[in-house]
C-alpha positions in Angstrom: 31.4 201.1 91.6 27.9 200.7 92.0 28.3 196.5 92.8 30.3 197.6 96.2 26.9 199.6 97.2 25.6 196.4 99.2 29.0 196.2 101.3 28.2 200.0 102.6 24.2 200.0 102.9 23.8 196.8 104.7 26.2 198.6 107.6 24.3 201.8 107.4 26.2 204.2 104.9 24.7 206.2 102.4 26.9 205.2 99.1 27.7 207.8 96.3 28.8 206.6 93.3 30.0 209.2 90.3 30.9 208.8 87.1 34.8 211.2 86.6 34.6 213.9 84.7 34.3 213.2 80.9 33.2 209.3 81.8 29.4 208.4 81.7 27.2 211.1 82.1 29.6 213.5 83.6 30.6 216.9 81.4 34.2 217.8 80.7 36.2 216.7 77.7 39.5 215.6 79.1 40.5 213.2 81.6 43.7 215.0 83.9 44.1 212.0 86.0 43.4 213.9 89.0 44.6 217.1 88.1 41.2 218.7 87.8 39.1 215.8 89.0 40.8 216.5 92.7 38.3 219.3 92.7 35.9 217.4 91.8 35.8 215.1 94.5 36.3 218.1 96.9 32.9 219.6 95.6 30.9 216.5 96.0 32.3 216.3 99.6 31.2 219.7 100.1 27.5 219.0 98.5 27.3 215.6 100.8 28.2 217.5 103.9 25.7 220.4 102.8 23.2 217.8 103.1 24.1 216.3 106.9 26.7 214.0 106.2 28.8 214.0 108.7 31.6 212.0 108.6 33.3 211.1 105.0 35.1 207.9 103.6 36.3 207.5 100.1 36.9 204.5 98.0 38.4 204.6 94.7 39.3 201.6 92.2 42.3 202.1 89.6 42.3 205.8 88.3 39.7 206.6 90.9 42.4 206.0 93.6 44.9 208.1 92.0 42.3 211.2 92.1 41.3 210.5 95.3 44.3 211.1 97.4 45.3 214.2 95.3 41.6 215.1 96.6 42.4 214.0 100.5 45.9 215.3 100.5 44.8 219.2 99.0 42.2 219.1 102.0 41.3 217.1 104.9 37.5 216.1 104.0 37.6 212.7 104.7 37.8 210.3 107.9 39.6 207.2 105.8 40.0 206.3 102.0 41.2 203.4 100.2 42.8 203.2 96.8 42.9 199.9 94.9 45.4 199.5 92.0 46.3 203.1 91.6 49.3 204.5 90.0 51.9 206.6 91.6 53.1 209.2 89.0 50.9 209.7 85.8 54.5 209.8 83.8 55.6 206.6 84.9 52.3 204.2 83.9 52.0 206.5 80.8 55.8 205.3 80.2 55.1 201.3 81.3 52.0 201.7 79.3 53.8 202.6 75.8 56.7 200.1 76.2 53.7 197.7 77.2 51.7 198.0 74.4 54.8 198.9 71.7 57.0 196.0 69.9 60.3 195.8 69.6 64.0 195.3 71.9 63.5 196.7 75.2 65.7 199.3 74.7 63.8 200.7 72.0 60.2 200.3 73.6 62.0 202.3 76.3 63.2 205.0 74.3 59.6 204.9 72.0 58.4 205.5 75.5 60.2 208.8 77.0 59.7 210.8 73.5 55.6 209.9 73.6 54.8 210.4 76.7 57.5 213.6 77.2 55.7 214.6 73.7 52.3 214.4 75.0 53.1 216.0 78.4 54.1 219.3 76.4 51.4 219.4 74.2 48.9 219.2 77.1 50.6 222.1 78.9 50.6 224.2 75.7 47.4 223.2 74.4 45.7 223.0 77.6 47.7 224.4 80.3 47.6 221.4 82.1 50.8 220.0 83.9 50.2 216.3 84.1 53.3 215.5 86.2 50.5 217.0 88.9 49.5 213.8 88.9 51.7 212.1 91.3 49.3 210.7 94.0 52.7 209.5 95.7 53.7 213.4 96.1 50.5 213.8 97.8 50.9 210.7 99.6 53.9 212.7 101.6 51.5 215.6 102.9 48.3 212.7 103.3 46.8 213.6 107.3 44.1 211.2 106.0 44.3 207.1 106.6 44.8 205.4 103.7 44.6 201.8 102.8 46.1 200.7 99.8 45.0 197.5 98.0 46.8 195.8 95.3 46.5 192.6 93.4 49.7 190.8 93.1 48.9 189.5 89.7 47.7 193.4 88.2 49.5 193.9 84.8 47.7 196.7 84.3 49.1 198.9 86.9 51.8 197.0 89.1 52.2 196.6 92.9 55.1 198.3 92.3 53.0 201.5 92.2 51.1 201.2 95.4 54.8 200.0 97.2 55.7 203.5 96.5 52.9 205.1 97.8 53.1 203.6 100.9 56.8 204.1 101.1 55.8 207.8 101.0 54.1 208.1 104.1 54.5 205.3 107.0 51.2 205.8 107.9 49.5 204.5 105.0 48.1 200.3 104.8 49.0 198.3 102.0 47.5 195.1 101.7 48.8 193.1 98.6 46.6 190.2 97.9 47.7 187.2 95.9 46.2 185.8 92.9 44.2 189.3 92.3 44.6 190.6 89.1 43.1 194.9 88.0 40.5 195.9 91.0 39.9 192.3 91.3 40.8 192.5 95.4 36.8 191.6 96.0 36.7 188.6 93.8 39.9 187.2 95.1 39.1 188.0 98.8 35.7 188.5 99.3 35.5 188.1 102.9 38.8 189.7 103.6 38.1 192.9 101.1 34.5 193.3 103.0 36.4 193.3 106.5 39.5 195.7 105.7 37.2 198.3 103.8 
């Protein structure tokens, strides 16, 4: 996050960049994809508006869009956000991700798919007490008073358009900008001038 720093000083903004919980330097031991890290987010909005700031914009790039706008949908703290490459339901690109990754006929990828991720859904509510289907960003997307612009790269095989389509088909006041040629959070590489303009 740190190299889109000189796209917000040079107009002025102060830029905070955070490692998620149980990445970097950051405590906690599980990632939730947004289940826990919404709070997160909400408590360093609260600690930058405890020191003056004023108005509030997020920008967050693959799982860091995802959390996000869980974060901006549970409470109105920011003036706009923007999402690149997120995923719409934590179940689905779990899903995608095993048949992905997994060999075999389709059909069997598919089926490889429900019992793992189902599998590992349970255990994380029995073991943790976590429900991951909470992490839907495209349920939140419904209750979003926030703007939101969406960016995804046409060419993402990590996490496809077909993710941030659904988002935006949540709420009709949400931006999606699909840029061609872009591959994973690669919107500002692709379309440097045009990324720096619509963010």
């Amino acid at each position: 996050m740190l190299g889109f720093a000189p796209i917000f000083s040079g107009r002025g903004y102060i830029f905070l960049a955070v490692d998620s919980r149980a990445h970097g330097r950051s405590g906690g031991d599980l990632v939730t994809y947004g289940v826990l890290e919404q709070t997160d987010v909400l408590r360093w909005a609260d600690w930058l508006r405890d020191r003056g700031c004023t108005r509030l914009y997020g920008l967050g790039e693959s799982m860091g869009g995802p959390i996000l706008i869980q974060a901006a949908a549970r409470q109105h703290v920011f003036d706009a956000i923007v999402a690149e490459c997120p995923f719409s339901e934590l179940r689905v690109i779990a899903k995608e991700r095993v048949v992905q990754w997994s060999f075999g006929p389709q059909w069997m990828r598919g089926a490889l798919a429900v019992v793992l991720v189902s599998s590992g859904f349970t255990y994380a509510r029995v073991r943790y007490g976590l429900n991951l289907d909470d992490a839907a960003p495209v349920r939140s997307a419904r209750q979003l008073k926030t703007p939101l612009l969406l960016v995804h790269g046409l060419e993402d095989r990590n996490i496809s358009p077909d993710h941030s389509q659904a988002i935006a088909a949540a709420n009709r006041n949400v931006a999606l900008w699909l840029v061609p040629g872009a591959g994973h959070t690669a919107a500002s590489a692709v379309e440097p001038v045009e990324f720096d303009k619509r963010v």
